[in-house]
N, C-alpha and C positions, 0 to 999 in steps of 0.2 A: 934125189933130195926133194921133198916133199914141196910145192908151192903154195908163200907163208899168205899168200892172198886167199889160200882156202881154208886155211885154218882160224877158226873162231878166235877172236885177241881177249887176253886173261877180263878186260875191262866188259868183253858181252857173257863171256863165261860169270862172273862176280852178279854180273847184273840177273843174268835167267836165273840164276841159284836162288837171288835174291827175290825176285818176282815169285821162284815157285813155292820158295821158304814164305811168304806172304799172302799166297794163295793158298795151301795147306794149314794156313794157320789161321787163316780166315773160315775155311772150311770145318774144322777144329772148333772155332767159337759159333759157327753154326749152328753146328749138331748139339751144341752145348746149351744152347739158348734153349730154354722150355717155350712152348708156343701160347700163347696167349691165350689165357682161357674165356671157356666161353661160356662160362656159370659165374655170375657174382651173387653173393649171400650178405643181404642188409639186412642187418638187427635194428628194427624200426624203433622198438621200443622194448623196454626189457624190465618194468616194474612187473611186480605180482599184485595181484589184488585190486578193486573197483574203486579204489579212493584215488583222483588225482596225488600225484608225487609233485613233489619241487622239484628233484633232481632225475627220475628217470619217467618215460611216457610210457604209456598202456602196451600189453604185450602183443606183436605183429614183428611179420619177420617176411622180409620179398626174397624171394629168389629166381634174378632176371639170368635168361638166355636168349644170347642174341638178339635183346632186345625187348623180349616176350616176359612179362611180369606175372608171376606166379605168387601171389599172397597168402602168408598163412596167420590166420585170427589177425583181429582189426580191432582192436580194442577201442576208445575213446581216443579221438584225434588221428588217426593213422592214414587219413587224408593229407593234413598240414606234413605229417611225417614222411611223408613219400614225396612230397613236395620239398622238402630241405635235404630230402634224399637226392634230389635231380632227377627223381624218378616222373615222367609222362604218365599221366592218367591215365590217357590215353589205351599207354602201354599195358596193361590191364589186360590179363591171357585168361586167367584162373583165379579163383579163390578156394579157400579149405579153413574150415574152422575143425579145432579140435575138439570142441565140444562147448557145451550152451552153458557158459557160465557169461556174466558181463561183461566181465574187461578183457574176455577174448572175441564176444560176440557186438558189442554196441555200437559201432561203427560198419556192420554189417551191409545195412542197405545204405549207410550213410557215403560208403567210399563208393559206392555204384553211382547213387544220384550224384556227386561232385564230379564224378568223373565224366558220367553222359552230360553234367552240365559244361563241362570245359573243353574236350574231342574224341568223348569215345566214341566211335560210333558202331560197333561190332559185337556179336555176340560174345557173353563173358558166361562159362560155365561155373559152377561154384557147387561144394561138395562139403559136407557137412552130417552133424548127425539130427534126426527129427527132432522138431519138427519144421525143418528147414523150408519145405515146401511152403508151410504155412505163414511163419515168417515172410517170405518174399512176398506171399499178397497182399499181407497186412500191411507190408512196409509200403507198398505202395499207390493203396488204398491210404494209407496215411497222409500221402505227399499227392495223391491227388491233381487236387486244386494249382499245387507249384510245375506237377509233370505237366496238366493240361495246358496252362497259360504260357511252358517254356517251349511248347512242340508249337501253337497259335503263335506265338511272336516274335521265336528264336528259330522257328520249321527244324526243329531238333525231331528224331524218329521215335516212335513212341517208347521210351523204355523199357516197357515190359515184354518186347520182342527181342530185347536183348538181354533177360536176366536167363540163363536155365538154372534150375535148380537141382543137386540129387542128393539122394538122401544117402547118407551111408551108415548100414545097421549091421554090419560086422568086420572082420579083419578081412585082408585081401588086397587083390588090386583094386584101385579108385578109378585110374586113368590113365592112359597112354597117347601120346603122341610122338611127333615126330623129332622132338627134342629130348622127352622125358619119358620118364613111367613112374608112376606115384603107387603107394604101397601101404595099408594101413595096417595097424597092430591095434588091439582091446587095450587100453590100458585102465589102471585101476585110481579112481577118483573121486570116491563116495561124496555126497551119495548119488552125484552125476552119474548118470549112464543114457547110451555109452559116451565113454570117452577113449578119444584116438590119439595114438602118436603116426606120425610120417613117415614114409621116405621116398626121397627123391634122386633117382638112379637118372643124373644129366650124362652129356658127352664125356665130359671130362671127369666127373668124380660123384660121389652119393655122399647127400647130405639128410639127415634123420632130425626132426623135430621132436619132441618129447610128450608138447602139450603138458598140463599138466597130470601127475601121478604121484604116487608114491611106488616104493622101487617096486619095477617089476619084471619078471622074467619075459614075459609078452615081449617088452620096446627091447631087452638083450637081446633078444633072438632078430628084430626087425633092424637092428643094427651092427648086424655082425660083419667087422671087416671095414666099417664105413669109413669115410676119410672125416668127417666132421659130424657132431653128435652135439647138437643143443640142448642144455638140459634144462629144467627148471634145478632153484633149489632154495635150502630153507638153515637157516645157522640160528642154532636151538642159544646157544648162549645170551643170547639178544632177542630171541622171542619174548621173554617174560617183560621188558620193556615195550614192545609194542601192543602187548595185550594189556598190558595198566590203562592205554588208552583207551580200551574200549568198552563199553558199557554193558557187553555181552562173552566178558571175557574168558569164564568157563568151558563156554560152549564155542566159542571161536577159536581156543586153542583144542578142544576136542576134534575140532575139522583137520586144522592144520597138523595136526601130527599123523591122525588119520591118512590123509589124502595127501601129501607131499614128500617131500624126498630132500634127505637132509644133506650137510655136505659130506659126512663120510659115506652114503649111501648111493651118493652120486658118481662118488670116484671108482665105488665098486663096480657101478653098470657099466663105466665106460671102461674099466680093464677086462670085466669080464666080455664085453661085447669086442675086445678087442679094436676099437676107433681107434684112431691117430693122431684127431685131433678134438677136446671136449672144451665145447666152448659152455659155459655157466649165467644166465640167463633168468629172467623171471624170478626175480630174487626178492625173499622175505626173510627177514625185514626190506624192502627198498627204498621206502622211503626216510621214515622213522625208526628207530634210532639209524644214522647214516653210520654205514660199518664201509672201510677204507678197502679198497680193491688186494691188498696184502693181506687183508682178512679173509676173504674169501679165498686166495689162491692155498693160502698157509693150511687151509681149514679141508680142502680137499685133494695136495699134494701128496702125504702118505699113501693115499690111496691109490692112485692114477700117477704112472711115472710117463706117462706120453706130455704132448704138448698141453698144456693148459690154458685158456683165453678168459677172461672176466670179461664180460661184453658190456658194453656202453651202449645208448640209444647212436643209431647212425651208422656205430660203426660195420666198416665191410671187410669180407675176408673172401 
């Protein structure tokens, strides 16, 4: 007869079961949890076009890892917007413009000098198409008199130690580091040239800027597979009211049908490029006449059955 002192009593038996049914099941919600990524994507501003908006700011879009802040175009204001971002000047890794138009270019040297003015203090690479180089001298033979006086009585370090500039005059890789790898495509933007679209192959996932274009096989092929695909665009129904306003209105909607990409032309790139997720961005009309974010989704849902995002300034994904 077995002795009952050795045998486990139903009340530890009940309880280990229970412990282990608690630990496998903890284990279980684990493995289940996705890990925290480590790429965020802020839509700084997401207006098209050089005229202040009411409702949306000049087009720029960050994408920090770990910390490290990756800018692409700086349109007007994209300073204050990195700032409402919660975004560190500071934190300021890289920059990339996609091409020399205003309201992707005008805050160019402007986000460098606010930033050496508040804690950058590290070399910040920047990449662009010509004449970029030239640009950065003038920007800073501009300001001068403000860098001299702020290095004399603030012992800030000379900024132009810390701009590089490179020019980028065709498709390919831009740059690589230890976080990322940046990728450019030709894309088509008359009568701009060149103009660039993105991509940025992080830890966790690749995300493709657009810059702007009208549709093109170039930015499919640089976005094939991607998890997130920014695009510009343009909803022709409400063109003909923004161009009443303009005093150049022949030739301003010559450009824009030209050089942009509309919403069914948008949904087409991102199915054919197969993305995951097309977020819609730099939108004309954006300011004038105000078209309601169901307008836009409505306008390029036929075409793209993946996820669709209408982007706001600010928002992060």
């Amino acid at each position: 007869m077995p002795d009952d002192t050795l045998l486990p009593s139903r009340r530890t038996i009940l309880g280990g079961t229970a412990a282990l049914a608690t630990l496998l099941s903890t284990r279980g919600a684990a493995a289940q949890t996705p890990a925290p990524r480590r790429s965020r994507l802020i839509l700084l501003g997401t207006a098209g076009g050089p005229t202040p908006k009411p409702n949306r700011a000049a087009p720029a879009q960050a994408i920090v890892i770990d910390g490290h802040t990756y800018l692409i175009d700086a349109g007007n204001g994209t300073g204050r917007q990195m700032v409402l971002a919660k975004l560190k000047l500071g934190s300021l890794d890289s920059m990339f413009l996609t091409h020399q138009h205003s309201d992707h270019n005008a805050d160019y040297g402007n986000v460098l000098l606010l930033a050496w003015a508040t804690d950058l203090a590290h070399r910040v690479n920047t990449y662009g198409p010509p004449p970029l180089v030239r640009m950065t001298r003038q920007f800073l033979e501009l300001n001068e008199s403000d860098i001299t006086t702020r290095m004399a009585d603030e012992g800030r370090p000379p900024l132009a130690d810390l701009i590089v500039p490179h020019e980028v005059t065709g498709p390919g890789e831009v740059m690589r580091d230890e976080r990322v790898t940046v990728t450019a495509a030709l894309v088509q933007h008359p009568p701009v040239e060149p103009a660039f679209a993105f991509r940025f192959d992080c830890p966790d996932r690749s995300i493709v800027i657009s810059g702007d274009t009208r549709y093109s096989p170039n930015l499919i092929a640089l976005a094939k597979g991607a998890d997130i695909l920014v695009h510009e665009v343009m909803y022709l129904p409400e063109l003909d009211k923004l161009i009443a306003t303009e005093p150049n209105a022949k030739t301003l909607r010559e450009h824009l049908i030209a050089s942009h990409t509309t919403t069914e032309e948008v949904g087409r790139v991102a199915t054919e490029a197969g993305v995951k997720t097309l977020v819609l961005s730099h939108f004309v009309p954006g300011g004038y006449p105000f078209i309601k974010d169901e307008v836009w989704l409505e306008a390029v849902r036929p075409h793209f059955k993946g996820e669709i995002v209408v982007g706001r300034d600010l928002m992060e994904l």
